[in-house]
N, C-alpha and C positions, 0 to 999 in steps of 0.2 A: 934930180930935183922932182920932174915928177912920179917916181917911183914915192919920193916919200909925202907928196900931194895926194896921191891916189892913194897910201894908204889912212890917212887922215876922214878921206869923204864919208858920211855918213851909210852910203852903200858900197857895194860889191864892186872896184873898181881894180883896173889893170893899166900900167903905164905899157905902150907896144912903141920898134920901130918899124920902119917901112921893111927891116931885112926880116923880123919877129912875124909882120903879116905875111912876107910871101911866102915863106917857110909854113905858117898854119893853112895857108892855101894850097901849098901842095902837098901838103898829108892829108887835108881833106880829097881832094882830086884822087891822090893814092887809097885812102880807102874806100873811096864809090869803085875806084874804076874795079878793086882785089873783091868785093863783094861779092857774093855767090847768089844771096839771097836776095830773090826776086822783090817777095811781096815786104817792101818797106813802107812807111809812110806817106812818100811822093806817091809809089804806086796804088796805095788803098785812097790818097786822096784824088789822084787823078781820076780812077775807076772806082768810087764812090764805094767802095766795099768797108764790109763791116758795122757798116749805121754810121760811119764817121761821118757824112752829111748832117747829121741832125744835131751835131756837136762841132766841129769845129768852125774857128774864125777866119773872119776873109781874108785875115794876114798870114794865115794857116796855110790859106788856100796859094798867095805869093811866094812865102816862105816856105812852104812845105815841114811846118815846125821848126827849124835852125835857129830862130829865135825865140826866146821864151817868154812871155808877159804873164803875171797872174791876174793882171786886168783884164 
């Protein structure tokens, strides 16, 4: 049921269960932890590298990007 709610709604929506999120919680966890590459964007926003200070949002700043708003 709401697989086919979610695809009705006017935006981009996803019906999940609790086993669908922790499954997407440990593939994220698995590709930070397999990452090689240092400089990401936590790390340019942490250490203010690149001029991304003068550009990104303070939910930028919480989130480190992971969520996207075009507002």
């Amino acid at each position: 049921m709401l697989k086919f709610v979610a695809s009705r709604l006017p935006f981009a929506s996803e019906a999940y269960t609790y086993r669908d999120l922790l499954a997407e919680r440990k593939l994220e966890e698995l590709e930070e932890a397999e990452n090689q590459n240092y400089f990401t964007f936590k790390y340019c926003v942490q250490n203010k590298m690149a001029g991304c200070h003068n550009w990104y949002r303070p939910m930028d700043r919480f989130f480190f990007g992971k969520y996207y708003s075009p507002y």
